[in-house]
C-alpha positions as CSV (number, residue, x, y, z in Angstrom):
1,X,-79.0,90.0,-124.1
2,X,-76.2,92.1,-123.1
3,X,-76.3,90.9,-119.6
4,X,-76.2,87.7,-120.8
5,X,-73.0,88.1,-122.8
6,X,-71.4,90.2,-119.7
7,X,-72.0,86.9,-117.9
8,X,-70.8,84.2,-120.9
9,X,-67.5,86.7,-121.0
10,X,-66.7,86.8,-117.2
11,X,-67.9,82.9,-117.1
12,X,-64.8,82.0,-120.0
13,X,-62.3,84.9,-118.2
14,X,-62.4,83.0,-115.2
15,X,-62.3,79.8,-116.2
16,X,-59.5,81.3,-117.9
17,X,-57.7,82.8,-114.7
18,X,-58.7,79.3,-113.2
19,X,-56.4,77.1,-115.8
20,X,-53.4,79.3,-115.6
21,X,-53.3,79.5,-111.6
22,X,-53.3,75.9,-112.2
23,X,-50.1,75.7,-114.7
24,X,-48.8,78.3,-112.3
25,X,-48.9,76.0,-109.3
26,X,-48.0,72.9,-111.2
27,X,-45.0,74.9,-112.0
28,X,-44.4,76.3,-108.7
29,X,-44.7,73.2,-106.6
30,X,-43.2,71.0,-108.9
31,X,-41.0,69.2,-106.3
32,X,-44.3,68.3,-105.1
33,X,-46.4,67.3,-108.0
34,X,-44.1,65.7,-110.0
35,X,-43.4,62.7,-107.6
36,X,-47.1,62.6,-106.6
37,X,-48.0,61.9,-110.3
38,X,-45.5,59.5,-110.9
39,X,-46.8,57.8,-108.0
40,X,-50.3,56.9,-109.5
41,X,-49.4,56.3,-112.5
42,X,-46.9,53.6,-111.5
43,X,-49.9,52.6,-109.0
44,X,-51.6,51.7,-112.6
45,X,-49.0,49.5,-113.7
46,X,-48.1,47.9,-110.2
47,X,-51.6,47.7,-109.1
48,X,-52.7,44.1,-111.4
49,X,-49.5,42.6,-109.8
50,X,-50.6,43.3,-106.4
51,X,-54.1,42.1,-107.8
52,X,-52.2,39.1,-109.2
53,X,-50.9,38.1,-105.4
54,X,-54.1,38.8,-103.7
55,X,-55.0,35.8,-105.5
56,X,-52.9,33.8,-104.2
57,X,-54.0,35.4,-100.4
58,X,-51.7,37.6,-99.9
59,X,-52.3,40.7,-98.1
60,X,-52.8,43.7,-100.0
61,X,-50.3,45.7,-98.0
62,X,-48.2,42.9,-98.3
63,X,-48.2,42.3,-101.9
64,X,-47.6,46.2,-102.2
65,X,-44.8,45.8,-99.8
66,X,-42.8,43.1,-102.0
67,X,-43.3,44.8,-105.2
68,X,-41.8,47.6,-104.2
69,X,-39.0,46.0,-102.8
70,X,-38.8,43.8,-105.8
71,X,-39.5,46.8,-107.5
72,X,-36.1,48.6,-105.5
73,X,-33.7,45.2,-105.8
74,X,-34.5,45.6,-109.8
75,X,-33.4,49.0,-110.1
76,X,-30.5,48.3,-107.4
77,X,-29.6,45.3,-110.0
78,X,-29.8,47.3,-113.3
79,X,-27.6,50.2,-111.4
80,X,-25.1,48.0,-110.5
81,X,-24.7,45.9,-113.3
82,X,-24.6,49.7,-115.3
83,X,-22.2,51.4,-113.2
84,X,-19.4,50.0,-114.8
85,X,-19.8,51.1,-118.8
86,X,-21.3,54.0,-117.4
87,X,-18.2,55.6,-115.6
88,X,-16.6,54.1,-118.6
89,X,-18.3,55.8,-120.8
90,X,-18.2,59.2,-118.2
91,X,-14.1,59.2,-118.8
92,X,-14.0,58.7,-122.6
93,X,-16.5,61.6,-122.4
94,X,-13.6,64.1,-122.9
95,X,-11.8,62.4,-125.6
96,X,-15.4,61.9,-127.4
97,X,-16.1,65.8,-127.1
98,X,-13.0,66.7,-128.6
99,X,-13.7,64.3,-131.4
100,X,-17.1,65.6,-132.3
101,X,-15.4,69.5,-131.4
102,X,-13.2,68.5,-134.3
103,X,-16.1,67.2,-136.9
104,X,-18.0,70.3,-136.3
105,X,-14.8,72.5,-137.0
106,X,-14.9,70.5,-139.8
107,X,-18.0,71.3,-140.9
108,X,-18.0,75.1,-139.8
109,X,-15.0,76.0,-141.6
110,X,-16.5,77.8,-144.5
111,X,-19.1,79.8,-142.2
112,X,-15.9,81.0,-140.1
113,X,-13.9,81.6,-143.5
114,X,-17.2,84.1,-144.0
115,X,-17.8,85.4,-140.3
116,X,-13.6,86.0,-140.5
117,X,-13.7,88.2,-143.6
118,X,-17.0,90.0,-142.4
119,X,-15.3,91.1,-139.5
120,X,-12.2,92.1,-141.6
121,X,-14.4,94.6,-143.4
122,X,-16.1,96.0,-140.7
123,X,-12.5,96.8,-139.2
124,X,-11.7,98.4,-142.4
125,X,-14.8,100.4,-142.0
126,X,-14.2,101.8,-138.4
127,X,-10.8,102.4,-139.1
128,X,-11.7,104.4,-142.2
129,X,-14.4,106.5,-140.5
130,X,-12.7,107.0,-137.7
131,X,-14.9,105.6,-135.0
132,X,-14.2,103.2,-131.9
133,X,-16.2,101.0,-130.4
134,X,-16.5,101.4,-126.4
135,X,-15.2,98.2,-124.9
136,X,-17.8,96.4,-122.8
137,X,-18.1,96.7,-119.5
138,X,-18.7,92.6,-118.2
139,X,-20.3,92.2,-115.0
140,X,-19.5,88.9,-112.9
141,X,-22.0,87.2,-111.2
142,X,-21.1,85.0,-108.4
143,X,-22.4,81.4,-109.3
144,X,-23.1,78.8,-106.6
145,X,-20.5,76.1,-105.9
146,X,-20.4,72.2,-107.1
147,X,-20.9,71.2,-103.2
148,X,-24.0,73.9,-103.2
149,X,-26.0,72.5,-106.4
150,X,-25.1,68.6,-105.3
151,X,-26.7,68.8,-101.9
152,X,-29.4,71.0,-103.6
153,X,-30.2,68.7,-106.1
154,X,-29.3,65.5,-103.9
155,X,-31.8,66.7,-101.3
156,X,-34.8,67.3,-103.9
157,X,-33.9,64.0,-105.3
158,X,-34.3,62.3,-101.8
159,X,-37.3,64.4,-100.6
160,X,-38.9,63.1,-104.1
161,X,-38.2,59.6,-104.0
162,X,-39.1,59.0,-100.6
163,X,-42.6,60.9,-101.4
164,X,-42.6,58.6,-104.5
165,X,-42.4,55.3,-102.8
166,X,-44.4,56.3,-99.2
167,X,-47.6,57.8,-101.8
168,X,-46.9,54.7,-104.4
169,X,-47.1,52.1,-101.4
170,X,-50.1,53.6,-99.8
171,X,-51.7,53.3,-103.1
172,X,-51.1,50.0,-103.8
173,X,-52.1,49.0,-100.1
174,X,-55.3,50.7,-100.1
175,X,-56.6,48.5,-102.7
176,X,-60.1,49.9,-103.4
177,X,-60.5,52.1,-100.7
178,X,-60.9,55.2,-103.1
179,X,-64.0,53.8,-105.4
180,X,-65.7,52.5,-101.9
181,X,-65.4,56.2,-100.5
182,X,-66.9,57.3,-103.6
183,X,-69.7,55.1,-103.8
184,X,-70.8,56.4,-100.0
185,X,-70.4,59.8,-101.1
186,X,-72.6,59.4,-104.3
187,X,-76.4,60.1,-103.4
188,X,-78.4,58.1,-105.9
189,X,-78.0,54.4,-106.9
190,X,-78.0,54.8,-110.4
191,X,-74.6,57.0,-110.0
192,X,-73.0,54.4,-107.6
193,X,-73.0,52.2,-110.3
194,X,-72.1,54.2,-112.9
195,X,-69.1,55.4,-110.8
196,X,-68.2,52.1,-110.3
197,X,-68.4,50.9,-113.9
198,X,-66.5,54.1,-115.4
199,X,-63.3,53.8,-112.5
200,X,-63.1,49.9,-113.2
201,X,-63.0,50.6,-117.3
202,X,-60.6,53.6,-116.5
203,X,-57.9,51.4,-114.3
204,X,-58.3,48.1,-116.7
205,X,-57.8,50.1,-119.5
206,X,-54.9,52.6,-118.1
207,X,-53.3,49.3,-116.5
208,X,-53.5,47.5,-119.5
209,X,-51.7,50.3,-121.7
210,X,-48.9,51.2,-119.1
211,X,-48.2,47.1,-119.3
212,X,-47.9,46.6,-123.0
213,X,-46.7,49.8,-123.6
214,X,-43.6,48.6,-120.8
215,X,-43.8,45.4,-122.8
216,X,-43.2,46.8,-125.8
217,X,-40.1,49.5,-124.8
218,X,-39.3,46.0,-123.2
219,X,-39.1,44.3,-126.3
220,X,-37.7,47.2,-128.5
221,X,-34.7,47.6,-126.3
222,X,-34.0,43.5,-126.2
223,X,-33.8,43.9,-129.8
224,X,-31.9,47.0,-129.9
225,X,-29.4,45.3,-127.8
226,X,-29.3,42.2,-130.0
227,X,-28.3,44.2,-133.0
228,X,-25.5,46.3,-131.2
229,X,-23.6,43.4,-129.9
230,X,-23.8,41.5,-133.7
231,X,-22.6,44.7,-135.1
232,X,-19.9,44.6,-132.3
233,X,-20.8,47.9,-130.3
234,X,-19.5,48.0,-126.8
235,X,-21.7,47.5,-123.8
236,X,-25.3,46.8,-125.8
237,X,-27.2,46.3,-122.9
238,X,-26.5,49.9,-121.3
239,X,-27.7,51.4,-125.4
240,X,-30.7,49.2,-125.8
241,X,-31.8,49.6,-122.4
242,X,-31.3,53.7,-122.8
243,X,-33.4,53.1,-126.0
244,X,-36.7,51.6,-123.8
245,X,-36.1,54.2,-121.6
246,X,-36.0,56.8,-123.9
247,X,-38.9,55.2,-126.0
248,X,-41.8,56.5,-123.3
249,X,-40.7,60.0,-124.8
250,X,-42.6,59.6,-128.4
251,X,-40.1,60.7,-131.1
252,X,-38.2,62.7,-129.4
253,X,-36.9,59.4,-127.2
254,X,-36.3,57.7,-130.8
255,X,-33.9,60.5,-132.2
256,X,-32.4,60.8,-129.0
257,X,-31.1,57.7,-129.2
258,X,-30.3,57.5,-132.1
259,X,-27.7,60.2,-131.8
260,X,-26.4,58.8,-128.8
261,X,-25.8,55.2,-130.7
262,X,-24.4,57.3,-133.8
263,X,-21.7,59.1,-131.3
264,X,-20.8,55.4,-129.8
265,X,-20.9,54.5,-132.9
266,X,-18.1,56.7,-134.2
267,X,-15.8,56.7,-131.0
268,X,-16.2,53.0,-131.4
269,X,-15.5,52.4,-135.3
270,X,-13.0,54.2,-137.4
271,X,-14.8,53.4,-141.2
272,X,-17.8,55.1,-142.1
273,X,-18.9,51.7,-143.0
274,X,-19.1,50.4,-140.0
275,X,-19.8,53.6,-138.4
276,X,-23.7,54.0,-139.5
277,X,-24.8,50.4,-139.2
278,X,-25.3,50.7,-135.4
279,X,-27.8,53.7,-135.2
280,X,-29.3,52.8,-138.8
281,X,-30.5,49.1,-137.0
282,X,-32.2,51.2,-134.2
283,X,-33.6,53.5,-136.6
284,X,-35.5,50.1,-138.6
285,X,-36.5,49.1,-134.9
286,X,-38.1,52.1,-134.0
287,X,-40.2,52.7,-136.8
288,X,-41.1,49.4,-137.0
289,X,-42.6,49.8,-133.5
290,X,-43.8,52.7,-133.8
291,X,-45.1,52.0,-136.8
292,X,-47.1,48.6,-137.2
293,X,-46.4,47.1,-134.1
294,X,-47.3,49.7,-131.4
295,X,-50.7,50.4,-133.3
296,X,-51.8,47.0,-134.3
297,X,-51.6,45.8,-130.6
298,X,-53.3,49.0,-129.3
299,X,-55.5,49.8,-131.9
300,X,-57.0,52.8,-132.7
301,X,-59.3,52.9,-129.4
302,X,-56.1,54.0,-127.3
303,X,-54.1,56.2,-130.4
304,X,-53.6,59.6,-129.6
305,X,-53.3,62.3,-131.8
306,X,-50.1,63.2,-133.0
307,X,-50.7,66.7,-132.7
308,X,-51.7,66.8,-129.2
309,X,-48.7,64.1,-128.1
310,X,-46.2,67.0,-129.9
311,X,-47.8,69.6,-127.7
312,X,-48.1,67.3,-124.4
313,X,-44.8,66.8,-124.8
314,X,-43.8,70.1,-125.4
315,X,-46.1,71.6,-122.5
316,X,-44.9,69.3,-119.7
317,X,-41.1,68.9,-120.9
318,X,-41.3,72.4,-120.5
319,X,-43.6,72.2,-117.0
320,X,-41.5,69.4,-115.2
321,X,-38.3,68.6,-117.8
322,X,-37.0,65.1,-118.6
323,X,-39.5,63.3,-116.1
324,X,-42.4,65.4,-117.5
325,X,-41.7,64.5,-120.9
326,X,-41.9,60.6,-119.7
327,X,-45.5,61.4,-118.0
328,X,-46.8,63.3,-121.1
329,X,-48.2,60.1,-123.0
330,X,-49.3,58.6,-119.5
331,X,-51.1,61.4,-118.8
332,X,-52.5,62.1,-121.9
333,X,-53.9,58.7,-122.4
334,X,-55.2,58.7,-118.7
335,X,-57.4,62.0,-120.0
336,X,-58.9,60.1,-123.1
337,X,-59.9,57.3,-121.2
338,X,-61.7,59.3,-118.7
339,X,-63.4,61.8,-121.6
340,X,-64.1,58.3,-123.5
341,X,-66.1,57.3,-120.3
342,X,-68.2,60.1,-119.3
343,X,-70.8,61.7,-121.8
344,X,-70.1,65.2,-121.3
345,X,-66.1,65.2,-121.6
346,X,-66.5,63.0,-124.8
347,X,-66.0,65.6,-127.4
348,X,-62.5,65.9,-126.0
349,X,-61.8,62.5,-126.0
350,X,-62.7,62.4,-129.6
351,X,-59.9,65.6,-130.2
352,X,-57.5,63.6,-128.3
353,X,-58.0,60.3,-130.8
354,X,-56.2,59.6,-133.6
């Protein structure tokens, strides 16, 4: 019996020491990982496309070929039609922090009026008892240059996208190459199929959430950009298209947005009037979506549990930043799908559902 526990205890430690070497290397080699994820999950929505123009006889490397150019020319477009209010929007940034330096001065003044007679009476005090304080030493460290962090970053940027689209092409190309080495490696017929049932399910049903869930932030941001330019907000499209964006982040991408609109909003309008319609009409849109729309087209199959999006979210912001927090739900959804599908992982599945 004791041997028996002995072995349960070193059983759960390593499988402990196992999952943290894993967050560890994730972490480490996140240069690495972070574009090679991205890469199949957009594989998942590309993928029916390419599907889609097999159809019509088209190679498979060369549908994958022209929807990733198409899929470059799009982003190209959106950058260029962008860069405009954007390095707009980058020069008024100055004049917009000093305006929102001067509302928060506003707001602070009675905390300083306290912090300022706080530190009046502990002057008193020292001077009364006598004492000094010794005056700190500061130690300056030497900081690397603009030029040093752009290339940095420029070069991490490069090395990931080209990893990105290489990894995402090859995907796309190799059609079913993956299940097919599968099914040769499985021994027994009975698991061929099964493998081949469960990875079908798994990409129909990942492919069809990534789509409507693009549809959706699609639609959201139309919207969003429909009720900026009736209530007269400059450059609509650049806001509503931040919104979809933004709207793959659950909550967090909502309120994020919101307080961008709301300081638009203010450097745009002078009345408080006018001031709060702009970011109160995104607020209606997003909880309408993510509210009755999102779950009435999903359903409940493919709800996660709130709890568990909070803490992807926080776990792999924290793992892989901004681009992490974009993959959380992706990822998440990918792992309910795949406990949903095989018998011994569905416990997990049923934690991860709403």
């Amino acid at each position: 019996m004791i041997a028996q526990e002995k072995q349960t205890l070193r059983s759960v430690a390593l499988t402990g020491l196992f999952v943290l070497s894993c967050f560890y290397t994730l972490y480490l080699a996140r240069e690495f990982f972070l574009p090679v994820t991205l890469a199949f999950v957009m594989s998942f929505l590309l993928w029916p496309v390419v599907r889609g123009l097999a159809r019509l006889h088209i190679p498979e490397w060369l549908g994958a070929m022209l929807v990733i150019a198409g899929l470059l020319a799009a982003m190209g477009l959106i950058v260029w039609q962008l860069s405009t209010p954007i390095a707009t929007w980058i020069e008024r940034a100055p004049e917009l922090s000093k305006k929102i330096q001067r509302g928060v001065n506003q707001l602070a003044k009675p905390m300083k009026q306290v912090t300022q007679a706080t530190e009046q009476v502990r002057s008193i005090t020292e001077n009364a008892s006598g004492g000094s304080a010794k005056p700190a030493v500061q130690v300056a460290m030497k900081q690397p240059g603009p030029g040093e962090i752009i290339f940095s970053r420029g070069w991490d940027f490069l090395f990931g996208l080209a990893v990105l689209l290489i990894l995402l092409y090859f995907l796309l190309a190799s059609g079913d190459l993956f299940l097919l080495k599968l099914v040769r490696v499985l021994p027994k017929l009975e698991d061929r199929k099964n493998a081949v049932t469960i990875a079908r399910q798994i990409e129909n049903n990942i492919s069809r959430y990534l789509v409507t869930v693009a549809l959706i932030n699609i639609g959201l941001g139309s919207c969003a950009a429909l009720a900026f330019w009736l209530l007269g907000l400059p450059d609509p499209i650049l806001w509503g298209m931040l919104g979809a964006l933004l709207n793959f982040v659950p909550y967090i991408g909502a309120a994020t947005t919101i307080f961008v609109v709301a300081l638009v909003s203010s450097a745009t309008f002078q009345g408080l009037e006018q001031t709060i319609w702009p970011p109160l009409a995104y607020f209606v849109l997003a909880a309408l979506e993510g509210n009755f729309i999102t779950p009435w087209i999903m359903g409940r199959r493919l709800t996660l549990n709130p709890v568990v999006i909070f803490i992807g979210l926080t776990f792999w912001g924290w793992l892989w930043g901004v681009a992490g927090a974009l993959l959380a739900v992706p990822l998440l959804v990918m792992l309910k799908i795949i406990c949903d599908h095989t018998e011994r992982l569905a416990p997990v599945g049923e934690f991860l559902g709403d």
